[in-house]
N, C-alpha and C positions, 0 to 999 in steps of 0.2 A: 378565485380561480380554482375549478377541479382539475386535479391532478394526479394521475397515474402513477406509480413508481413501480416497476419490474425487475427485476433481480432474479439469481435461479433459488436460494437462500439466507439465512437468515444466521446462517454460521459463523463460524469467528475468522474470517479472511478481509485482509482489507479490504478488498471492493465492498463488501457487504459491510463494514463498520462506514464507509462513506456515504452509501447506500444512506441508512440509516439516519447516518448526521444529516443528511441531505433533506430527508421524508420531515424528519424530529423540527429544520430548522425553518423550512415551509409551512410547516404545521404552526409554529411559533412566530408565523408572520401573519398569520390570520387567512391561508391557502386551505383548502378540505382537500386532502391526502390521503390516501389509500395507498395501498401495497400489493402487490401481485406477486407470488412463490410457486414453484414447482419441485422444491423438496422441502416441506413442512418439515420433519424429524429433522432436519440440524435448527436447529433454536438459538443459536446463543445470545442473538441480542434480541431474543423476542422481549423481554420483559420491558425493554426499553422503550419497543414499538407500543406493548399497551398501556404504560403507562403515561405518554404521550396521546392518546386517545387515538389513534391511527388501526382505521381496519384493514384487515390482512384477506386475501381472498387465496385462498388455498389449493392447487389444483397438483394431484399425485402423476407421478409419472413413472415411467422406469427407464433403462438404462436404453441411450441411444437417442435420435431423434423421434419429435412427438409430434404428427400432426394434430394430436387430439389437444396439445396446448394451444397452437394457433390457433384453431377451429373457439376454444375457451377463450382464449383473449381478444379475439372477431368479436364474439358474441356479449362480453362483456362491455365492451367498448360502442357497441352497437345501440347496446337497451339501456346503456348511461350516458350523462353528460358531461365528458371530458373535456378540458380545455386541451389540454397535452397532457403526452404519455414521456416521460424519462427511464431509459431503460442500460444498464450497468452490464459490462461482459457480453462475449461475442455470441453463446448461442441463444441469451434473453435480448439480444439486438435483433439476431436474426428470426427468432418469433413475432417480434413486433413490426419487423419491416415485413413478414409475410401476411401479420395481419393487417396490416392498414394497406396492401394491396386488396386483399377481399372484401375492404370496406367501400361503402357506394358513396362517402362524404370526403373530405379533406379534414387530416387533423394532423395538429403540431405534434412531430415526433423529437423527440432529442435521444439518439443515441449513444456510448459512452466507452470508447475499448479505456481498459484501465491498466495496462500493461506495457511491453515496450517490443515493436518488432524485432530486435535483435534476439529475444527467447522464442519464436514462434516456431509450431513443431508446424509439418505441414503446411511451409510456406505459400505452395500454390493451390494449396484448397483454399489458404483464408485469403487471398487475392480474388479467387472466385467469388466469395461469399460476400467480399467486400462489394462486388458490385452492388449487393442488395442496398447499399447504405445511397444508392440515387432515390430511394423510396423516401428516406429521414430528412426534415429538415435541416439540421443540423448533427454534425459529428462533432463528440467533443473528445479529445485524449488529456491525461491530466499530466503531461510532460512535453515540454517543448523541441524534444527527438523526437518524440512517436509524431507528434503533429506535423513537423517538416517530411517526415516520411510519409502520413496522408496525403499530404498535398502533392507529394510527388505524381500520386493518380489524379488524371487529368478531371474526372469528374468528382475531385472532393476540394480539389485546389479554392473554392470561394465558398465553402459549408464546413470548415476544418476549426474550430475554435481552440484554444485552451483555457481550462480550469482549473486550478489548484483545488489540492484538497481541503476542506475546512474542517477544523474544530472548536469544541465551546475552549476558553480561553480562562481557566479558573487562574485562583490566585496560585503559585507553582512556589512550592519551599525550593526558592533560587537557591545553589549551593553560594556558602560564602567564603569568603577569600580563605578565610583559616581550613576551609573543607580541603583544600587542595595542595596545604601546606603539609605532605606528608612526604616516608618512604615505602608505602606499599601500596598498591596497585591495585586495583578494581577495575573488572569492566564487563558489561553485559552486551551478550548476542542476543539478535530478537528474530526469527525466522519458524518456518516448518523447515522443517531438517529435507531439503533435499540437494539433486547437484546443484542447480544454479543458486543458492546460498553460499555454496563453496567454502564448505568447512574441511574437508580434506586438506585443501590449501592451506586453511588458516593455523590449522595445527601443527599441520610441515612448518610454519614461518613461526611458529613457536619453540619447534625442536631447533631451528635456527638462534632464535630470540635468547634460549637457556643456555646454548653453545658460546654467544658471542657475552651476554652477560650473567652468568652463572646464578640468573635470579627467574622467577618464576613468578608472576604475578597472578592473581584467580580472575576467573573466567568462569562466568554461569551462561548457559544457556538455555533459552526459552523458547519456546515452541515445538507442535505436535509434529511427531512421527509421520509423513505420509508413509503409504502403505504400496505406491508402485514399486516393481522391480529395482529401477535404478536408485530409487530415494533408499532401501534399505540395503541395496551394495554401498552408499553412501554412508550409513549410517555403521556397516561393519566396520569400513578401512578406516571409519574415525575412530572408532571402539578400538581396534587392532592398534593405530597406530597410537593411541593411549597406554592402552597395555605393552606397547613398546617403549614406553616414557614415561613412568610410574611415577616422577616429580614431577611431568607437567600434568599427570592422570588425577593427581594430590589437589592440585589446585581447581579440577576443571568440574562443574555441578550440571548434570542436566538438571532444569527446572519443569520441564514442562509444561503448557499451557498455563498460564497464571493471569488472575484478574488485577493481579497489583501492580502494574505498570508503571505508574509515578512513583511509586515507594524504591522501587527495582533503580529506576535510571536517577532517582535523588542519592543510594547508596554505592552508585557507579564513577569512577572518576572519567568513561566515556563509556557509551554506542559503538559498537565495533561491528563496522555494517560493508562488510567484503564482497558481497552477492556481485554474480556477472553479468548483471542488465537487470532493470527495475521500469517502472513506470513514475510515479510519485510515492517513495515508501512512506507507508503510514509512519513505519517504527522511528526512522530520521526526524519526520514529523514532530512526532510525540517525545524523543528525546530533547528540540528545542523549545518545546514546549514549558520541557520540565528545567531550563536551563543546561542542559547536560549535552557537551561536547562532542563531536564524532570525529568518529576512522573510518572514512568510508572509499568503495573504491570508485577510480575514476572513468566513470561510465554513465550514458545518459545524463539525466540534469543534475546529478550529485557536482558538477563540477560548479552549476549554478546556487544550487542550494547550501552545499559547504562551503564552498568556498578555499581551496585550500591556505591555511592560517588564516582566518577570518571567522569561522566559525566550528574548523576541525581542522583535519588532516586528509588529503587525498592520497589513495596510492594503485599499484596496478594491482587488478585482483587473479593476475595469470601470474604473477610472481610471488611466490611463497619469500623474496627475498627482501622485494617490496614492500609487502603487508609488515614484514617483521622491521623494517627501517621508521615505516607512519610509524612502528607501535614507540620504539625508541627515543625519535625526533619528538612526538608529544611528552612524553616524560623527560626529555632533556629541556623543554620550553622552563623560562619560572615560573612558579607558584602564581602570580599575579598575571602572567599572560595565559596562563589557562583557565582561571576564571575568567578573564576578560571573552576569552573564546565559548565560554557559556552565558554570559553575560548578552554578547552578539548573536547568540541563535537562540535566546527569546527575543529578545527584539525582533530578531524575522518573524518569529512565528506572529508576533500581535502584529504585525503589519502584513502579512501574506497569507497566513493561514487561519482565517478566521472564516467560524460557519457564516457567520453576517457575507464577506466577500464573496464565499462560493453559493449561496443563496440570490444574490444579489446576480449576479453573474449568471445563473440558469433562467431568474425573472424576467432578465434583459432578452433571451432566449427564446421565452415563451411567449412573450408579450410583441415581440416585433413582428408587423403585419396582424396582428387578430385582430 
């Protein structure tokens, strides 16, 4: 089967690393896949793409909407032989539903929001926009919130699927029971630093945390800097409120953007993933991946995914007072029930999130009715 895959980049943002696994794991089932971008210059997994044999069709844009991409992926899809097109993120959804309106054929569309309506800025513009998804065969969101909330609109209600996110499933340095038999403290953030991360929060429930036990545990954090307005008032009042707490400031590392992932959550004694609305996070993902625990908060499907004490800790992420009691309650657990608790979120991961399942899952997609 030819198959399409549209994205706006090729950057290092979950959608686009799903993106990717998605293209890489059709590719590895013996499907001819192509990729479609409209901002070449962010690259980050391109290496990934050509080393997988996957051509890229390139098309430059600038800021704002483009009818010149539409008009490009009409014409593209016109003078090729697609089976279906799969496309990631709401304005590469809605290029694709404008272009298979200008097409004079019928072709399998699968669209993709990868996010959760509770963070949506301009709620009733993307209502508007969502009409366009009567164009798509298929809508898929990869969270079973966002999904209940498609179907609440009357024309997505029987086109609404879910699909988890997939990864390859390497052999993972499980931590082992002794990893966890200590008294100091590890744990890694994994986000781009803006509000709905809610690290303001998490810092306030650490100036709690040092109050109530006169300890300080390290705290590294990863990921880039956005560069809107709000993300870098965010980014002050966390600086501020560090330099207001020079022993939690002692412990705390920004990492920035880092390709060592698995090395990062194997020397973490958890994932501390606070954010206020998610869609399926990669980073959760990836830390049960690597055997490695979380604190996460109670929002969207984290309540399915964690588990709370099954395979982490849930807490609220509007309560600095909350965050700081998960952080506690996990370190008061024993040594053998918090591995056990990493222990439990590999298991999920070979059983739910593997690229075989979410490949398997969009085949099933593509293939009905053709």
């Amino acid at each position: 089967m030819k198959i399409l895959c549209v994205i706006d980049s090729l950057g290092s943002g979950g959608a686009q690393r799903q993106m990717v696994n998605l293209a890489c794991g059709m590719k590895a089932k013996g499907h001819d896949v192509e990729l479609l971008v409209y901002y070449p210059k962010l690259h980050f997994f391109r290496t990934v793409i050509d080393e997988a044999g996957i051509k890229v069709h390139e098309i430059e844009k600038g800021p704002g909407f483009s009818w010149c991409v539409v008009i490009k992926i009409r014409n593209l899809l016109r003078t090729d032989s697609y089976q279906g097109v799969i496309s990631f993120l709401g304005t590469p959804n809605v290029y694709c539903e404008l272009a298979k309106l200008l097409l004079p054929f019928k072709m399998k569309l699968i669209v993709s929001e990868r996010s959760n309506f509770t963070g949506e800025s301009g709620k009733f513009k993307r209502k508007l926009v969502r009409y366009l998804h009567f164009v798509a065969n298929y809508v898929v969101a990869n969270s079973y919130t966002h999904s209940e909330y498609l179907r609440s609109n009357f024309w997505l209600r029987h086109k609404t699927y879910v699909i988890y996110n997939g990864y390859a499933m390497p052999q993972a340095k499980i931590k082992s029971y002794q990893a966890f038999q200590k008294k100091e403290f590890s744990y890694l953030v994994i986000g781009r630093i803006n509000p709905g991360k809610n690290g303001i929060r998490l810092i306030e429930s650490l100036i709690k945390y040092h109050e109530e036990s006169g300890y300080v545990a390290t705290f590294k954090w990863v990921g880039r800097q956005e560069n809107n307005i709000e993300s870098l008032v965010v980014r002050r009042k966390m600086e501020d409120l560090l330099l207001e707490n020079p022993k939690i400031a002692a412990q705390w590392q920004w990492l920035g953007e880092r390709d060592d992932i698995p090395e990062l959550l194997h020397q973490c004694d958890a994932l501390i993933h606070v954010s206020l609305y998610e869609g399926l996070p990669n980073v959760v993902c990836e830390a049960f991946i690597a055997g490695c625990p979380v604190i996460a908060s109670n929002v969207c499907d984290h309540p399915i995914l964690v588990e709370d004490g099954v395979r982490g800790v849930l807490c609220d992420p509007f309560s600095p007072d909350s965050i700081c009691k998960a952080i506690i309650r996990f370190e008061g657990f024993p040594d053998a029930e918090r591995a056990q608790l990493g222990n439990n979120a590999r298991k999920y991961a070979e059983q739910h999130l593997t690229v075989g399942k979410m490949v398997a899952a969009y085949e099933t997609l593509l293939t009905d009715s053709l």
